[in-house]
C-alpha positions as CSV (number, residue, x, y, z in Angstrom):
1,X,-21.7,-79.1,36.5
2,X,-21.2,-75.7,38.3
3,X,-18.3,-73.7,38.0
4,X,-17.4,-71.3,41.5
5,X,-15.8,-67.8,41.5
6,X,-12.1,-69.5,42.0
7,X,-12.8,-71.0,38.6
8,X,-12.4,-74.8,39.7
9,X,-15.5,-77.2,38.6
10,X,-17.4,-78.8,40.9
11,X,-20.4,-81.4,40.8
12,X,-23.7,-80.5,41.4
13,X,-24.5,-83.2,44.3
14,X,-28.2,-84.6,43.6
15,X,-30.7,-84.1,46.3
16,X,-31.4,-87.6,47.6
17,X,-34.9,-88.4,48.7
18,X,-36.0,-90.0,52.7
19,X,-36.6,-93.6,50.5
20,X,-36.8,-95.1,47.3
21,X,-39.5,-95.3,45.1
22,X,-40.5,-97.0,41.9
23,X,-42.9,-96.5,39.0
24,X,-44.7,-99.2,37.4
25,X,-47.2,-99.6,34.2
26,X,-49.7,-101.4,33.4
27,X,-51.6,-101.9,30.3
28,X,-55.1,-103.8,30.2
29,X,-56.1,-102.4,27.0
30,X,-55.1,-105.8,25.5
31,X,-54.8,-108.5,28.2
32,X,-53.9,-111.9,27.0
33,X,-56.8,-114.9,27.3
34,X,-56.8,-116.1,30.9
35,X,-54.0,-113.7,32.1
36,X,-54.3,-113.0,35.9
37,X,-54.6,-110.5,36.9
38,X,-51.8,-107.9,37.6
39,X,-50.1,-110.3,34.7
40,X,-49.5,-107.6,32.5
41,X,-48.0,-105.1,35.7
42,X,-44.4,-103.3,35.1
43,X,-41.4,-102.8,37.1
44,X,-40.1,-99.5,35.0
45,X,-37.5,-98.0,37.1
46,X,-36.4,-97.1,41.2
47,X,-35.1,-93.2,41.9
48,X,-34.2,-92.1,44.8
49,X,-33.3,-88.4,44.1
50,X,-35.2,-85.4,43.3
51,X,-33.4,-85.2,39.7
52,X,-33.8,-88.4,38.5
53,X,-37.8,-87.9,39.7
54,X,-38.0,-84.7,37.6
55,X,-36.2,-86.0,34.7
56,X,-38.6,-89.6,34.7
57,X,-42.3,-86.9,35.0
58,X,-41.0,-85.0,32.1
59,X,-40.0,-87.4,29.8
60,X,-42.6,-90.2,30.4
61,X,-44.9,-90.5,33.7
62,X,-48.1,-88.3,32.8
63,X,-51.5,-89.7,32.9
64,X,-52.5,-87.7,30.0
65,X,-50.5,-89.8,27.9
66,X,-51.6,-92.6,28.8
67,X,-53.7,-95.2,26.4
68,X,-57.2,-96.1,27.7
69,X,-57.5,-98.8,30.4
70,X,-53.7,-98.2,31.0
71,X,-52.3,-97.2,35.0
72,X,-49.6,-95.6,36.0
73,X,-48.3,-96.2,39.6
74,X,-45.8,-95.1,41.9
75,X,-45.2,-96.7,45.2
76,X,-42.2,-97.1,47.8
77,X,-40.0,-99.4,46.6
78,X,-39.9,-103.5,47.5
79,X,-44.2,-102.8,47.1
80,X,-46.0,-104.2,44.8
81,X,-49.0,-102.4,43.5
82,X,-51.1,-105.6,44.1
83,X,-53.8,-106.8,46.6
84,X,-51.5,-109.8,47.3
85,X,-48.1,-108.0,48.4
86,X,-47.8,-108.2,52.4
87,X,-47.6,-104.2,52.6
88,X,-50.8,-104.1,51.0
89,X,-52.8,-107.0,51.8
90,X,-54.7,-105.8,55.2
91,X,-55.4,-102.0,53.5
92,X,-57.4,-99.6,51.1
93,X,-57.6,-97.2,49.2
94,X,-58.6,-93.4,49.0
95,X,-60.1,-92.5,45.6
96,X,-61.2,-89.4,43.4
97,X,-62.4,-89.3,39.8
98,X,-61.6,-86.8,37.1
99,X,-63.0,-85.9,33.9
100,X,-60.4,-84.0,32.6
101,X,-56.9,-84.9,31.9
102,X,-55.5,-82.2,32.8
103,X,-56.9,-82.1,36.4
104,X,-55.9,-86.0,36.7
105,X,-51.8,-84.8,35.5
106,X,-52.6,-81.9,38.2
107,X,-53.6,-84.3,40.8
108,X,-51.0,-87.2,40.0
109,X,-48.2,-85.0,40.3
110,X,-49.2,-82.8,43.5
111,X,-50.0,-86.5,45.4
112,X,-46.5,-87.7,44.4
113,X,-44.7,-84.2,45.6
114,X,-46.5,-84.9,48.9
115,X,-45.2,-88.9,48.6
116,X,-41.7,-88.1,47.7
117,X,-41.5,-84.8,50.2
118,X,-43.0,-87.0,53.1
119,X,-45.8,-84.1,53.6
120,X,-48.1,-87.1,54.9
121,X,-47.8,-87.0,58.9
122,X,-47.9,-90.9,58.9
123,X,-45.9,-91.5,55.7
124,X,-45.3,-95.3,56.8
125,X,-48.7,-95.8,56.5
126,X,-48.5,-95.2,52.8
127,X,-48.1,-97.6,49.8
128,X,-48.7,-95.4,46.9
129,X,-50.7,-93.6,44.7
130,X,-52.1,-95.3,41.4
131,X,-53.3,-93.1,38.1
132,X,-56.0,-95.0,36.1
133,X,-57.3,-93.7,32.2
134,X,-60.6,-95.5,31.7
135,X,-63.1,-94.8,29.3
136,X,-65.9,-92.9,31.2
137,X,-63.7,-91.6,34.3
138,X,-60.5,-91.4,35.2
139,X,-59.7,-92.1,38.5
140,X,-56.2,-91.6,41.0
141,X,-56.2,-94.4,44.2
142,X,-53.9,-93.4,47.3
143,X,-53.4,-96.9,48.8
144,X,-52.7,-97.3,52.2
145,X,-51.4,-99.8,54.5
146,X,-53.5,-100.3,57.3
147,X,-57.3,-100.7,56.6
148,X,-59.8,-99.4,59.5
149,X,-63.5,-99.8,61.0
150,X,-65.7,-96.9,60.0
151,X,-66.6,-96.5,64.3
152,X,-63.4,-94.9,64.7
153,X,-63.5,-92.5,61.4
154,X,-66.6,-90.9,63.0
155,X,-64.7,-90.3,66.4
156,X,-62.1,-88.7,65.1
157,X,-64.5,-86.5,62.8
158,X,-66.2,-85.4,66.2
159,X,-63.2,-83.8,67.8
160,X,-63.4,-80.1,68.3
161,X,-62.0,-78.4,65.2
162,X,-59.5,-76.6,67.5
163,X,-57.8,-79.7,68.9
164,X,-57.7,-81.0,65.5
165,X,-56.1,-78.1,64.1
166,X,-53.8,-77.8,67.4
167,X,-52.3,-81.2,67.6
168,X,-51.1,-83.5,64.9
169,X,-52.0,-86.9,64.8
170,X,-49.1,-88.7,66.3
171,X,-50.1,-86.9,69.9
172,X,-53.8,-87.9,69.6
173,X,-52.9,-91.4,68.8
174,X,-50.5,-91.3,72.0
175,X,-53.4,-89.2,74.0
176,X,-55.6,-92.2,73.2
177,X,-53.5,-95.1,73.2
178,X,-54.5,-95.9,76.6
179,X,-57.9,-96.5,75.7
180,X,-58.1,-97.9,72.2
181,X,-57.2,-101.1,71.2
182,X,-54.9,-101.0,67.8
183,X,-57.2,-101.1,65.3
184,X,-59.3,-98.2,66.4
185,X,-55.8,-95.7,66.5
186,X,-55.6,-96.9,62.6
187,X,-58.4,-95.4,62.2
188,X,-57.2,-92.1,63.4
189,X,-54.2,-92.5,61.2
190,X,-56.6,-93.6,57.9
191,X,-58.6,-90.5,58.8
192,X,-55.7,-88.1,59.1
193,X,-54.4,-89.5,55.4
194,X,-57.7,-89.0,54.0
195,X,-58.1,-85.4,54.7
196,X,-54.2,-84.2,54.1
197,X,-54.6,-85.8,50.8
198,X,-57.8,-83.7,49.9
199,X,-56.2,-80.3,51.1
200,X,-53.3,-81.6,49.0
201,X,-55.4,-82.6,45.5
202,X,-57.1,-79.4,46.1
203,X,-60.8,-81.0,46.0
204,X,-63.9,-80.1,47.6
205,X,-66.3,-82.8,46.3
206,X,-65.7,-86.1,48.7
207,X,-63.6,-88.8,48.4
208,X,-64.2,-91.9,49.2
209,X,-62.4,-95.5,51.1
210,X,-62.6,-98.8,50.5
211,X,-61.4,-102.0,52.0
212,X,-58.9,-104.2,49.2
213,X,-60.6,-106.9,51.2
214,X,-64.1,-106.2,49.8
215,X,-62.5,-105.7,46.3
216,X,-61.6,-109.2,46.4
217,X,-65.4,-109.9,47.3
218,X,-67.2,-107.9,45.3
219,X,-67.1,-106.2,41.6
220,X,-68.7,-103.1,42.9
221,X,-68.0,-102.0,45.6
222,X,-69.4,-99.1,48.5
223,X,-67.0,-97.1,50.4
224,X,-66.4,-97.7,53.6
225,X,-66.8,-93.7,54.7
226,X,-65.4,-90.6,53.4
227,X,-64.1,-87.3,53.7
């Protein structure tokens, strides 16, 4: 509550966000005999101002709290943090580890500023960001929608740096559109996600993206490229 000059209350209005988004948990420190996977996964709650996010960080939603083999997610809500959910089915993921708590809380809260803010040029592109305690690294996933061939990533890598500074990626997709099919301007956008993200995490060490489709496949598994 705020109180003006005249002396009459008035309510604060909160500041609503572009979209909803929801955080979910999940513990595997303890899974059940012959659970699925994703069995043990958490709905915990949908906000959609820039209060209620503040007041859910603070109280709860910091990796460093976190139990080992326990993740913390936060994704736009109506997607599910899973392989199987339509929105994520055909993408990837971006990923960095840390050693240190305190850079992982860092990290985890500057990526979901971004998210929240809509800092990412193509923000549709992206599902959400997952924070993951684990015994010998902890690690934070940016999962986004749309997975790409690595032909393109290199492509995009070789424009001048003055064009890529000059334009943002929404004109170079249209610039190329003509002579592209669909899944090569992904790859522009994938690109462009992976490199705002690093400026935003502040890391100069390379991160890397993989495929969801070759984490079905295989238990370990190589990146795709990097940045």
């Amino acid at each position: 509550m705020t109180t003006s000059e005249a002396g009459v209350t008035t309510e604060t209005q909160p500041h609503k966000l572009e979209r909803k988004w929801t955080f979910w948990f999940d513990n595997q420190s303890k899974p059940k005999q012959g659970a699925a996977w994703g069995s043990s996964l958490r709905n915990v709650y949908t906000f959609d101002t820039v209060e209620e996010f503040w007041s859910l960080y603070d109280q709860t939603f910091k990796p460093s709290r976190l139990t080992m083999n326990a993740d913390f997610h936060l994704f736009k809500a109506g997607v599910e943090p899973k392989w199987e959910d339509p929105e994520c089915a055909n993408g990837g993921k971006w990923s960095v580890t840390s050693n240190r708590k305190a850079t992982l809380d860092t990290m985890w809260l500057e990526t979901m500023m971004a998210l929240i803010g809509e800092q990412f040029d193509e923000a549709d592109e992206i599902c959400g960001v997952v924070a993951s305690v684990r015994q010998r690294q902890d690690k934070l996933a940016l999962w986004t929608k749309t997975a790409s061939n690595e032909a393109a990533q290199v492509f995009y890598v070789l424009l001048p740096l003055r064009e890529r500074k000059r334009l943002q990626i929404r004109f170079v997709i249209a610039a190329l559109s003509f002579a592209f099919n669909s899944a090569v301007i992904w790859n522009l956008v994938q690109m462009s996600i992976g490199k705002k993200w690093k400026e935003i995490i502040d890391v100069t060490e390379r991160i890397t993206y993989s495929f969801h489709d070759d984490s079905r496949r295989e238990r370990s598994v190589k990146s795709r490229y990097n940045v």
